[in-house]
N, C-alpha and C positions, 0 to 999 in steps of 0.2 A: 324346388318347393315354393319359391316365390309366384308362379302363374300360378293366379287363380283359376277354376274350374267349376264348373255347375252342379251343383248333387242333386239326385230326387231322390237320394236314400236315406238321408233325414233327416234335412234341416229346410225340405221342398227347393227352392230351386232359388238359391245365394252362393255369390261370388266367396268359395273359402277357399283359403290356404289348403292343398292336399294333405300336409304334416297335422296343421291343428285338425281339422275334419277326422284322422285315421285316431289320432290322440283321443280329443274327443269321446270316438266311439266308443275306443275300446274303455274311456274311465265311465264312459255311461253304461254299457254295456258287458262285463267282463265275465260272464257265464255264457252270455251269447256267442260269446269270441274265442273262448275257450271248443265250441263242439267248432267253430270251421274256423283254423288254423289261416291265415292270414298268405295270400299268395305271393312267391319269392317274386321281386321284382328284377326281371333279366335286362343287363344293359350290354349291348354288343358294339363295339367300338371298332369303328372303320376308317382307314386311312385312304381318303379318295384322290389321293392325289401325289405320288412320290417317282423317285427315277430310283429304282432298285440295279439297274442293269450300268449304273455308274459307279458305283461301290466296286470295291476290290474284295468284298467279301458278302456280300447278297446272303448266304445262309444265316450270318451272323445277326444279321440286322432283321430277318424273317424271325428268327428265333426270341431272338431280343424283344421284338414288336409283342408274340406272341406271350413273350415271359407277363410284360407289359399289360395283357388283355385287350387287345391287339386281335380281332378274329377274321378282318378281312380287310388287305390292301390291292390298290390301283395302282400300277404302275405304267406310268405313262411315256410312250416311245417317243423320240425328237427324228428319228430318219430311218433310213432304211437297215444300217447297222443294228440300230436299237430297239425296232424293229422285232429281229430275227430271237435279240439276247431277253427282250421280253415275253416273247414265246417260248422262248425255251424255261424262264424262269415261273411261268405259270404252268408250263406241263410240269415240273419240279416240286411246286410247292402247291398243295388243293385250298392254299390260304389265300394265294396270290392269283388274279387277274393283268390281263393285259389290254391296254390302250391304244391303237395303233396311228401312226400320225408324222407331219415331220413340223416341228417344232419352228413356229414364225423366223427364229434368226436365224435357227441352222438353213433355212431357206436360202438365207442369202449368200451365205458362204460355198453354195452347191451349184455343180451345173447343171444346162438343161439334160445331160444323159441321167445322171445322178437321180435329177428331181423324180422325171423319167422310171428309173428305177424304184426308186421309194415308193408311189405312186404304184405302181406292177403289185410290189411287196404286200401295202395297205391291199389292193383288191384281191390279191390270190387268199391271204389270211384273214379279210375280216371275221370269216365265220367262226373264228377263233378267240376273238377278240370279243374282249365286252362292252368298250367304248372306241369309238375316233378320238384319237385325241394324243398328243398335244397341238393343239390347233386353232387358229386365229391370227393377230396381227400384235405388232410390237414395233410401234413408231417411234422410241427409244434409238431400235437401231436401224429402222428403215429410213430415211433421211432424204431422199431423193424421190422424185413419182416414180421412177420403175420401179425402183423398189418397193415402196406401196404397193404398188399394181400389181408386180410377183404376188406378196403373199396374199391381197384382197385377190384374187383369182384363184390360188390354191385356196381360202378357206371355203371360196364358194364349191370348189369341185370337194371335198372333204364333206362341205355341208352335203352335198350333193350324196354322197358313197352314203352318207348317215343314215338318210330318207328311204335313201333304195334298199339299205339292210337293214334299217328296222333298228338303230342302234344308237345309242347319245353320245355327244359330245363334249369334249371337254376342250372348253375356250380359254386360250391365253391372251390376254387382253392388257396390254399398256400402252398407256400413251394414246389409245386409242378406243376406250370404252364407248365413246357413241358409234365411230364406224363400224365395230364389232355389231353393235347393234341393228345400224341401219341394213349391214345384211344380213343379217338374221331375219332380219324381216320384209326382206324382197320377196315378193312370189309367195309371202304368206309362209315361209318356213319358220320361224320363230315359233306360230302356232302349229303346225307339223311339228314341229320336234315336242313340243309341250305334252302336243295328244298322245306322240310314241312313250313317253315316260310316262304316262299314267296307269 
């Protein structure tokens, strides 16, 4: 209620609080307000961003969420495992979405068959999926250049899968917020992804 907002419904066109403005009207007006009943205001609260497929209990926590008011989560996969138990936990629940992705540090922990694999996973199921993601870099635990280079080369091929299905991403980012950036914005994709979310 603190952003102000512009009215031309009656005070012509000043910055008011939406609370005092609606008060207002109705103590200036309260025969008028009486014939149209005042519209319920809907707030829908979404979780963009959780690992459900790490829980020992996934229904419990959907539920919970939803007790909560809770109407719509993201869950987002770190590999090829997580993957598989994210899709399965989004065909389960019409509340729940999946992310698909392998996760900057589970990256390094992986080998090249592995990565390889994940990689297969992501492309046979994006069309299942509603975002890429969890994906990006984490110079936290990449510490060495190849290991930079691993993940800065997987998030460009993940940027890559984004583009071509038409789908957003969800960046994981420490330690490394400007690299993140820098390619994002190679080859103009930062702007590509901006125009696919609109």
């Amino acid at each position: 209620f603190k952003k102000p907002y512009k009215s031309n419904l009656l005070l012509g066109v000043f910055p008011v609080p939406a609370f005092h403005l609606t008060a207002f009207f109705i103590a200036a007006f309260p025969s008028y307000c009486l014939k149209f009943p005042m519209q319920k205001i809907v707030v829908m609260l979404c979780d963009s961003h959780c690992h459900l497929d790490m829980l020992s209990d996934p229904s419990e926590a959907v539920a919970r969420a939803q007790n909560a008011g809770v109407e719509r989560m993201l869950s987002c996969a770190t590999g090829a495992e997580s993957i598989a138990k994210g899709l399965a936990l989004a065909k389960k629940f019409p509340s729940v979405e999946c992310a698909i992705g392998i996760h900057p540090s589970d990256l390094l922990s992986m080998g090249a068959a592995e990565i390889e694999s994940a990689f297969a996973a992501v492309e046979k199921n994006i069309s299942m999926a509603a975002a890429v993601g969890e994906v990006g870099l984490d110079f936290k635990r990449a510490k060495s250049i190849e290991q930079r280079e691993l993940q800065e080369n997987a998030f460009r091929k993940f940027i890559s899968i984004s583009l071509r299905h038409k789908k957003p991403v969800v960046v994981h980012a420490r330690y490394a917020e400007p690299r993140c950036l820098e390619i994002l914005e190679e080859t103009d994709n930062l702007r590509k992804l901006r125009q696919q979310a609109d």
